[in-house]
PDB file of N, CA, C and O in Angstrom:
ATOM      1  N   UNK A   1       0.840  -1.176   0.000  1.00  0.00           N
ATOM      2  CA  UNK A   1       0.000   0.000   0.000  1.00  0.00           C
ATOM      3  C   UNK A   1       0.886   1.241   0.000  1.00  0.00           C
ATOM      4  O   UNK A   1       1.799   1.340   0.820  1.00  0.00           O
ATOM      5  N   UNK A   2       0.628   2.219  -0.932  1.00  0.00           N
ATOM      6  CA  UNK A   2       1.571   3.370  -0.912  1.00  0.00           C
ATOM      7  C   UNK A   2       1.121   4.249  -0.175  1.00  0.00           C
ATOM      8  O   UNK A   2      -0.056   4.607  -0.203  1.00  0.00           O
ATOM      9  N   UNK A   3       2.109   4.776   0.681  1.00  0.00           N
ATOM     10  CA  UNK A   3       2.333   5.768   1.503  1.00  0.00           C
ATOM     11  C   UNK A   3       2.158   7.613   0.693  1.00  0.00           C
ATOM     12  O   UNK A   3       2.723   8.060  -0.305  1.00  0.00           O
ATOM     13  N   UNK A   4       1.051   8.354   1.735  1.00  0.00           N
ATOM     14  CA  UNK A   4       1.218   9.660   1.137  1.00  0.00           C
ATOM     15  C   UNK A   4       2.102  10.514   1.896  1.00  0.00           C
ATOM     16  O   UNK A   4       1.433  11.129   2.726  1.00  0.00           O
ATOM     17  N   UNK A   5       3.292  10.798   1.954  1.00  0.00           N
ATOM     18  CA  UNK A   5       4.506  11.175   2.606  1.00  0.00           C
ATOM     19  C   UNK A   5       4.187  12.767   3.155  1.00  0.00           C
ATOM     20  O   UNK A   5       4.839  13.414   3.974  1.00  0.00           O
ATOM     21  N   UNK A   6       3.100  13.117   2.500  1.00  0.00           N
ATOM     22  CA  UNK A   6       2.900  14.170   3.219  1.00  0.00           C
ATOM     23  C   UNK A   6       2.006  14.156   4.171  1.00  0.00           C
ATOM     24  O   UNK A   6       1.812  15.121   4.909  1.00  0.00           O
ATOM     25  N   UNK A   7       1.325  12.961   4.247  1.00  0.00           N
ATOM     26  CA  UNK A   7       0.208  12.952   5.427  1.00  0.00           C
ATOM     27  C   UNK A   7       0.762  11.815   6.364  1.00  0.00           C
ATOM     28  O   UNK A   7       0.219  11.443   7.404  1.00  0.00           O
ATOM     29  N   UNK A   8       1.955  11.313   5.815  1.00  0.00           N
ATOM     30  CA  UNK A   8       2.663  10.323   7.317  1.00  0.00           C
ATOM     31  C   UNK A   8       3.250  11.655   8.664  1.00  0.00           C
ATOM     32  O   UNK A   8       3.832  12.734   8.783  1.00  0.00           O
ATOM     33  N   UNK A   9       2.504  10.467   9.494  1.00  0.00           N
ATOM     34  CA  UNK A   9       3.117  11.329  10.788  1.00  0.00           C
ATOM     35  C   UNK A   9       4.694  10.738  11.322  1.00  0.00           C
ATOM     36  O   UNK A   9       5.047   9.814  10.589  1.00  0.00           O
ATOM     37  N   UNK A  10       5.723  11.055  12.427  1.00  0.00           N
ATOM     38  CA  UNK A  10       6.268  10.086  13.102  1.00  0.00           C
ATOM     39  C   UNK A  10       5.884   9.778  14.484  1.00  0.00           C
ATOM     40  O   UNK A  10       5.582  10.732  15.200  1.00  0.00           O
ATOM     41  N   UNK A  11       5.857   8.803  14.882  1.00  0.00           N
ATOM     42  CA  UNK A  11       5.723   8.519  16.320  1.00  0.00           C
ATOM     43  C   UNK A  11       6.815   8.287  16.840  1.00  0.00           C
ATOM     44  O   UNK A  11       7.358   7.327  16.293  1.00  0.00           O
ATOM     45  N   UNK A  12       7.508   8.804  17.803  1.00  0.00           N
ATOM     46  CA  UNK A  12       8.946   8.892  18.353  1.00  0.00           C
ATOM     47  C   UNK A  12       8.700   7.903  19.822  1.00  0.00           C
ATOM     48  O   UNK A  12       7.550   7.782  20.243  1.00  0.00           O
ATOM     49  N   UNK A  13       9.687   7.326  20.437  1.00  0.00           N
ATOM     50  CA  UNK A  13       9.892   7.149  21.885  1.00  0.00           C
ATOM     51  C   UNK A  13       9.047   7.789  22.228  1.00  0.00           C
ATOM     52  O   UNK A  13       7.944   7.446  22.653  1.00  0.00           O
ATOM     53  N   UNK A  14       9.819   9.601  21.960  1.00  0.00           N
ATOM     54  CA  UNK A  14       9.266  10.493  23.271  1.00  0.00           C
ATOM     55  C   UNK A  14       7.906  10.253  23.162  1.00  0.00           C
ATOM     56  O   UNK A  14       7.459  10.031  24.288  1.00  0.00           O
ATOM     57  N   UNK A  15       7.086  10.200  22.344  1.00  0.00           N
ATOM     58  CA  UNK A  15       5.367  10.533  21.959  1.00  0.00           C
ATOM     59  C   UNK A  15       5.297   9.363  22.697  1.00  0.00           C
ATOM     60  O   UNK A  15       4.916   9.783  23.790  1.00  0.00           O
ATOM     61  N   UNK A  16       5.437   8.013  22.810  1.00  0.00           N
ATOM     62  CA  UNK A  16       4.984   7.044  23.204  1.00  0.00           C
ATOM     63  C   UNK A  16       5.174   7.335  25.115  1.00  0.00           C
ATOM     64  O   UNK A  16       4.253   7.114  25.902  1.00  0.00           O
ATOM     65  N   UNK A  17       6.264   7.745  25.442  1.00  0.00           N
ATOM     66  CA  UNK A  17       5.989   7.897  27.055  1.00  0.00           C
ATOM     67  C   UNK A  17       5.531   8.937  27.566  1.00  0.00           C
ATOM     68  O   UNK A  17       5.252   9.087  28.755  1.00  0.00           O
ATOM     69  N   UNK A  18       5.362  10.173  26.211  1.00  0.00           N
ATOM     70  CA  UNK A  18       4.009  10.828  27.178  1.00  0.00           C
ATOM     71  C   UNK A  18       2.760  10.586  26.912  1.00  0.00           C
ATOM     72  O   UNK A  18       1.904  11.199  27.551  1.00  0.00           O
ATOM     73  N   UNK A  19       2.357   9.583  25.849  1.00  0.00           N
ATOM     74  CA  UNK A  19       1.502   8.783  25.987  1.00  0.00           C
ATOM     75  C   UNK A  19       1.241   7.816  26.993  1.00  0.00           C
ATOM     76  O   UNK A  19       0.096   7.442  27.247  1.00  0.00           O
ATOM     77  N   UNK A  20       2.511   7.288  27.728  1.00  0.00           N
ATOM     78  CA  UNK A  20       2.446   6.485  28.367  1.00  0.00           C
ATOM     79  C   UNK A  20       2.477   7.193  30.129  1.00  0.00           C
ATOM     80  O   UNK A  20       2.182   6.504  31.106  1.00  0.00           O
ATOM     81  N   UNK A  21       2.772   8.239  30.193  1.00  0.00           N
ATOM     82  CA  UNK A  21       2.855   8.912  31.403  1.00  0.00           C
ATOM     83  C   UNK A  21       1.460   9.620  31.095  1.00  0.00           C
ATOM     84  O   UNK A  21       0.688   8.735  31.464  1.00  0.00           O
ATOM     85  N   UNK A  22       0.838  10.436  30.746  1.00  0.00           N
ATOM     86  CA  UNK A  22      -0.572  10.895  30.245  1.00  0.00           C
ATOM     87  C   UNK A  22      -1.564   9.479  31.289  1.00  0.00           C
ATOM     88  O   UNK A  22      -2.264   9.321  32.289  1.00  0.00           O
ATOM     89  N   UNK A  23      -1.130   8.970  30.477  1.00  0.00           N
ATOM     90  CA  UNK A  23      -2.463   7.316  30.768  1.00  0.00           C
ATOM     91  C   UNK A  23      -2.152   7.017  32.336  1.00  0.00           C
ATOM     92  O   UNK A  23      -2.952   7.437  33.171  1.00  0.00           O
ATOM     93  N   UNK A  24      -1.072   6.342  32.718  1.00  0.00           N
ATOM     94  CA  UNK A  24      -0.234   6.180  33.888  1.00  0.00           C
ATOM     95  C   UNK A  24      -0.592   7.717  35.132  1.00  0.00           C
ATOM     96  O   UNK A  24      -0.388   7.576  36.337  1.00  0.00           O
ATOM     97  N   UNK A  25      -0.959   8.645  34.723  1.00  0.00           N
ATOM     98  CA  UNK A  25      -1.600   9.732  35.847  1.00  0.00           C
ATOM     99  C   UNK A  25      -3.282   9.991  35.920  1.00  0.00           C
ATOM    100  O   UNK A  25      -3.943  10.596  36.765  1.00  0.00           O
ATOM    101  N   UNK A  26      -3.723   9.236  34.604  1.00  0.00           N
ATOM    102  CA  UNK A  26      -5.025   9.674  34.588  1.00  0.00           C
ATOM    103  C   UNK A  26      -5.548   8.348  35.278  1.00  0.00           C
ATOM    104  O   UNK A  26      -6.647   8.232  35.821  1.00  0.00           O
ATOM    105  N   UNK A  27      -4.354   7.143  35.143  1.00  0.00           N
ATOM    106  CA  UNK A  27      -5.332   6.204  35.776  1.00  0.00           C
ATOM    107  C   UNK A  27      -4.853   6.472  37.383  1.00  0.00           C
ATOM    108  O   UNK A  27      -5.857   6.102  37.992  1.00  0.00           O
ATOM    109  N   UNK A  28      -4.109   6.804  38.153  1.00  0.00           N
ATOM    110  CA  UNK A  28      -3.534   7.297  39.415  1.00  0.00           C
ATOM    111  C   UNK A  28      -4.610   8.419  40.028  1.00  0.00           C
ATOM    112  O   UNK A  28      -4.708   8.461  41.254  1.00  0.00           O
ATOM    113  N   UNK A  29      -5.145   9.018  39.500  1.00  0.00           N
ATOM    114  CA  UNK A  29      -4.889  10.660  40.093  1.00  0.00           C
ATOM    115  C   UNK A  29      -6.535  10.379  39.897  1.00  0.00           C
ATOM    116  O   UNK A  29      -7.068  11.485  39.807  1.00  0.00           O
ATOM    117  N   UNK A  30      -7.372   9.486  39.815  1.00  0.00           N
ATOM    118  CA  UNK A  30      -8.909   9.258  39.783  1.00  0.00           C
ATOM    119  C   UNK A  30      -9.374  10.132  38.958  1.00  0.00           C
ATOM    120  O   UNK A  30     -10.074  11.080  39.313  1.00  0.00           O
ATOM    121  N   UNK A  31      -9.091   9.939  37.988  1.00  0.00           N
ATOM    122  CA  UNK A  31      -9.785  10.637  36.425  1.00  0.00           C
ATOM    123  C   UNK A  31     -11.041   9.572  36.095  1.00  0.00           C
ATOM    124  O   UNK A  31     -11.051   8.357  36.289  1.00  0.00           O
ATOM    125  N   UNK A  32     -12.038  10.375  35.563  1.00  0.00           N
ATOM    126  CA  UNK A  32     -13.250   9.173  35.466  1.00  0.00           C
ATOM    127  C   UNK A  32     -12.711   8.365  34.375  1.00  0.00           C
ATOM    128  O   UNK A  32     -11.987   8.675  33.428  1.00  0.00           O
ATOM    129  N   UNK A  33     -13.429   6.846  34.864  1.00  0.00           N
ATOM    130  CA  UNK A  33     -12.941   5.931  33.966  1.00  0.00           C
ATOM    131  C   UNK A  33     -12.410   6.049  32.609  1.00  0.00           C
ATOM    132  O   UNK A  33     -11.339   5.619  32.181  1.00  0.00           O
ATOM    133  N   UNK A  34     -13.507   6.829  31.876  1.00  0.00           N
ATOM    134  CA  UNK A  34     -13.970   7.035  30.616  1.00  0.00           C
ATOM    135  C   UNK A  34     -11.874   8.116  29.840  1.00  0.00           C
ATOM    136  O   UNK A  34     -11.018   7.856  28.994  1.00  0.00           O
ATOM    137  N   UNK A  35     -12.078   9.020  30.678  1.00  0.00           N
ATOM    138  CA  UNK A  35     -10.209   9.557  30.367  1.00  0.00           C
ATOM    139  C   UNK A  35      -9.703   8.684  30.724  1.00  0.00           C
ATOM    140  O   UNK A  35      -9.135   8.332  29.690  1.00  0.00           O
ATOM    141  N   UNK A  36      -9.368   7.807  31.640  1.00  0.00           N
ATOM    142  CA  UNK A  36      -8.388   6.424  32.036  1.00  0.00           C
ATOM    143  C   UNK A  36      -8.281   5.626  30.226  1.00  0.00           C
ATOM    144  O   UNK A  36      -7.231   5.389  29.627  1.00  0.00           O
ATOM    145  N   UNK A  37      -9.822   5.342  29.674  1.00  0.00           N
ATOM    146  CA  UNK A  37      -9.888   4.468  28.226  1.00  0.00           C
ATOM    147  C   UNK A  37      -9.106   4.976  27.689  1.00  0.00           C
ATOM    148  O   UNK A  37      -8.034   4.387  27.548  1.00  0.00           O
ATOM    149  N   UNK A  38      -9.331   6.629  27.012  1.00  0.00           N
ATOM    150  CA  UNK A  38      -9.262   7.412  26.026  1.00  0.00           C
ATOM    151  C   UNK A  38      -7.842   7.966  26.740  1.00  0.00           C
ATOM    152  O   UNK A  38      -7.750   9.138  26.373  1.00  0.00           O
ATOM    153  N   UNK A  39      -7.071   7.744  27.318  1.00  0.00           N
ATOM    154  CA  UNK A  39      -5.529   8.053  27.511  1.00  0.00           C
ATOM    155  C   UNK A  39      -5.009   6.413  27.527  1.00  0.00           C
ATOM    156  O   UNK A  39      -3.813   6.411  27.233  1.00  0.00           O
ATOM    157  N   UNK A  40      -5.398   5.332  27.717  1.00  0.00           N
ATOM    158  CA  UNK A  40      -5.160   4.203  26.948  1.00  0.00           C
ATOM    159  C   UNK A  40      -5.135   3.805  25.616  1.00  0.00           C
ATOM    160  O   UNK A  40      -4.165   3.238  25.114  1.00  0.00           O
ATOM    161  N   UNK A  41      -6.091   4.061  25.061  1.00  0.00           N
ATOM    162  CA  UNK A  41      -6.267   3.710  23.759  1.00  0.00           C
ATOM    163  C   UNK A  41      -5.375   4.852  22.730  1.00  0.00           C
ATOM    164  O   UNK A  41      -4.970   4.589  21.598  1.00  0.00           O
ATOM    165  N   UNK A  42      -5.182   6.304  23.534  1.00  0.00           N
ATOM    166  CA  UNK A  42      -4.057   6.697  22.564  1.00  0.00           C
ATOM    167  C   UNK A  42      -3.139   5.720  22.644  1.00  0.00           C
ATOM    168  O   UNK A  42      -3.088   4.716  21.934  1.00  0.00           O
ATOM    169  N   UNK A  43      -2.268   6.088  23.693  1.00  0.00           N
ATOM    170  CA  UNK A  43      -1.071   4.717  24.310  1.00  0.00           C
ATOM    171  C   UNK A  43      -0.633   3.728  23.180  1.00  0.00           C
ATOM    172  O   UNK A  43       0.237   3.630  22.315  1.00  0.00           O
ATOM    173  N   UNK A  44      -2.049   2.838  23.814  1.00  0.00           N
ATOM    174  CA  UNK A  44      -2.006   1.763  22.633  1.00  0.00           C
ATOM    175  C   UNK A  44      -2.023   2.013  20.748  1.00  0.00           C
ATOM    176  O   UNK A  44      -1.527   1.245  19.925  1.00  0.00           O
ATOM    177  N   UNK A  45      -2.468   2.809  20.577  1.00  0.00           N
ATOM    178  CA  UNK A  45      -2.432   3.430  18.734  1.00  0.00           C
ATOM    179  C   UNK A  45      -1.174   3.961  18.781  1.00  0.00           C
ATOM    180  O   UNK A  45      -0.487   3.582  17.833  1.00  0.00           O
ATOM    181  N   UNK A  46      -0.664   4.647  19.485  1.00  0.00           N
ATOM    182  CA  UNK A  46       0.841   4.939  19.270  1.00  0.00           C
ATOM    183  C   UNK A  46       1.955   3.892  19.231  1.00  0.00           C
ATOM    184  O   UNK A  46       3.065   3.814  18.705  1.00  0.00           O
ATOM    185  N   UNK A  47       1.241   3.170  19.960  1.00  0.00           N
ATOM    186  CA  UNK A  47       2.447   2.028  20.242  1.00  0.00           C
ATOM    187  C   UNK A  47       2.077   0.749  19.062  1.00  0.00           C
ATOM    188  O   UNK A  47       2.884  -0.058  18.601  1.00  0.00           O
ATOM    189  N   UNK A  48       0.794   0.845  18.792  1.00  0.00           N
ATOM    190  CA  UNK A  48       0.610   0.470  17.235  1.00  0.00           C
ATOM    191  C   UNK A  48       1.371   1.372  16.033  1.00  0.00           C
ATOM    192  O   UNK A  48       2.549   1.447  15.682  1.00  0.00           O
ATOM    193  N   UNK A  49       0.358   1.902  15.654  1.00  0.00           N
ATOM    194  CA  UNK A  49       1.969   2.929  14.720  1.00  0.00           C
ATOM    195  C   UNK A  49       3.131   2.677  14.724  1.00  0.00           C
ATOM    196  O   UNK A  49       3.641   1.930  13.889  1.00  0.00           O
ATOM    197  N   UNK A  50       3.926   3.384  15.884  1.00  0.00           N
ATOM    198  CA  UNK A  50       5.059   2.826  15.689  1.00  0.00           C
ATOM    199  C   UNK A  50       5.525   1.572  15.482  1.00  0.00           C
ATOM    200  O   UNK A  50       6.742   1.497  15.315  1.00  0.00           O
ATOM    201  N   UNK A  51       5.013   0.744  15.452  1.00  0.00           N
ATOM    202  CA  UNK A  51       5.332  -0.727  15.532  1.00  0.00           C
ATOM    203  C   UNK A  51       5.128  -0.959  13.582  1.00  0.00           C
ATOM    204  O   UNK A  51       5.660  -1.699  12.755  1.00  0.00           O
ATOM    205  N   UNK A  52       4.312  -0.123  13.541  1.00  0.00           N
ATOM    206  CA  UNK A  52       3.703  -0.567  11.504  1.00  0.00           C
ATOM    207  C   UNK A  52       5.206   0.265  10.825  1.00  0.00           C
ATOM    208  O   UNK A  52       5.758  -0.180   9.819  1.00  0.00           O
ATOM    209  N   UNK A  53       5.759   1.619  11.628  1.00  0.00           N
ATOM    210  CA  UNK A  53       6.640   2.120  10.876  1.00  0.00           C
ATOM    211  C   UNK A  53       7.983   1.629  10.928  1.00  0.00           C
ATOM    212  O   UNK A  53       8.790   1.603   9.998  1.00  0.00           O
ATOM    213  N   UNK A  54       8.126   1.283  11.984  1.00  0.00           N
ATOM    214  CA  UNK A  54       9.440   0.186  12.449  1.00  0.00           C
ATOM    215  C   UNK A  54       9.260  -0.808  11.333  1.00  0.00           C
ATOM    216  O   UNK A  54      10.306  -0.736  10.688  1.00  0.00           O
ATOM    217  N   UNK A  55       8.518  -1.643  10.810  1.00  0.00           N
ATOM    218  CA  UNK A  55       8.130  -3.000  10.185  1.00  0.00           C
ATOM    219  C   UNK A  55       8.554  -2.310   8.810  1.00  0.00           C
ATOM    220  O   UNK A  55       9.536  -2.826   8.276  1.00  0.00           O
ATOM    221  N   UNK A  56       7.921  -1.133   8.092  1.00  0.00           N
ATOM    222  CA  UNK A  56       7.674  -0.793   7.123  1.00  0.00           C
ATOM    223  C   UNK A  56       9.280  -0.470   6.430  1.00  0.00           C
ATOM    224  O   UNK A  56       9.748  -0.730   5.322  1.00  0.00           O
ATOM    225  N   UNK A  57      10.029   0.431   8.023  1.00  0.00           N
ATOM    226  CA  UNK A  57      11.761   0.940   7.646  1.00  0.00           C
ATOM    227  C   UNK A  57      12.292  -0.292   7.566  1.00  0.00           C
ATOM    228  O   UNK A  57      13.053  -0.351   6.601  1.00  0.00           O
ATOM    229  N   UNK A  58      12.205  -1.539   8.303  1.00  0.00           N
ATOM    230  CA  UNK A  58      12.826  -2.891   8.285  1.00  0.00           C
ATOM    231  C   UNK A  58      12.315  -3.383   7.018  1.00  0.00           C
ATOM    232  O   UNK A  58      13.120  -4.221   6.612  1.00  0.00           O
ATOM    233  N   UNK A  59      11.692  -3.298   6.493  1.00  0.00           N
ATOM    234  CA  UNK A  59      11.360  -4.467   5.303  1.00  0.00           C
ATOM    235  C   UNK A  59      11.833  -3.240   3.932  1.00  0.00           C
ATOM    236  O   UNK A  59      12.396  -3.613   2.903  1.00  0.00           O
ATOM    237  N   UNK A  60      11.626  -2.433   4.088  1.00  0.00           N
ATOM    238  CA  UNK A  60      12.478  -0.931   2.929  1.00  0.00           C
ATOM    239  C   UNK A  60      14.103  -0.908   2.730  1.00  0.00           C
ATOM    240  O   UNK A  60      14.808  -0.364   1.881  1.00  0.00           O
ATOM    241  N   UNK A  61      14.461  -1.882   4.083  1.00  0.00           N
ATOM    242  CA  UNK A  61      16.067  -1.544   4.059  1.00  0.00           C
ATOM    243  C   UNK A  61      16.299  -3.073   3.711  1.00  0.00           C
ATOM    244  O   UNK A  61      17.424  -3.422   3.355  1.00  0.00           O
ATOM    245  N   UNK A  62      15.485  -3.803   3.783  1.00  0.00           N
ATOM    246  CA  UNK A  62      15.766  -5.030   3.137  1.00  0.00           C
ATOM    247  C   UNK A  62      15.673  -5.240   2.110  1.00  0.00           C
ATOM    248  O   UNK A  62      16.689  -5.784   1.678  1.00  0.00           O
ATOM    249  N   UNK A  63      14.316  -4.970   0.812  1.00  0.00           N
ATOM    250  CA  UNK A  63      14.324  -4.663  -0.204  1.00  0.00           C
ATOM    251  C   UNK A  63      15.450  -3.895  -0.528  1.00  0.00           C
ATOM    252  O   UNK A  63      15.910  -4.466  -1.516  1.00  0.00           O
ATOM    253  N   UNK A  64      15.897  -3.291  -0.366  1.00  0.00           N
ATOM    254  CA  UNK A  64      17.373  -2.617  -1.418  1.00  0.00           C
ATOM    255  C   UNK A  64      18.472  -3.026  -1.021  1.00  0.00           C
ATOM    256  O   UNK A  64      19.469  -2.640  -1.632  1.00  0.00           O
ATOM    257  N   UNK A  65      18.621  -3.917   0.103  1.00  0.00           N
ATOM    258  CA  UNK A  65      19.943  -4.871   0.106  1.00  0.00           C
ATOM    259  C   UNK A  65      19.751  -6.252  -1.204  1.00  0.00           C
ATOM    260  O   UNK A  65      20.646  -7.082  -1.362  1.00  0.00           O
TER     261      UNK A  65
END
């Protein structure tokens, strides 16, 4: 599937642990359930993403070896 390079985002480390610190205070600090999901489920889509772009640079650098 081709990529539109101007509408790819990156997801970095950093994005993923303040995704992951975001979620990690909302579930601490008694945020109603409902922000506890919806600071999870970013979390988790980030940590999806990155995982599709990691796959995508690994199999790109293999094709041209």
């Amino acid at each position: 599937m081709p990529i539109d390079d101007d509408l790819r985002v990156e997801i970095t480390d950093a994005d993923v642990r303040a995704a992951k610190q975001d979620w990690l205070t909302a579930r601490d600090s008694g945020v109603p359930g409902i922000g506890v999901d919806a600071a999870f489920w970013l979390y988790a889509r980030l940590i999806s993403t990155q995982a599709q772009q990691l796959a995508e640079t690994f199999r790109a650098a293999h094709r041209r070896a």
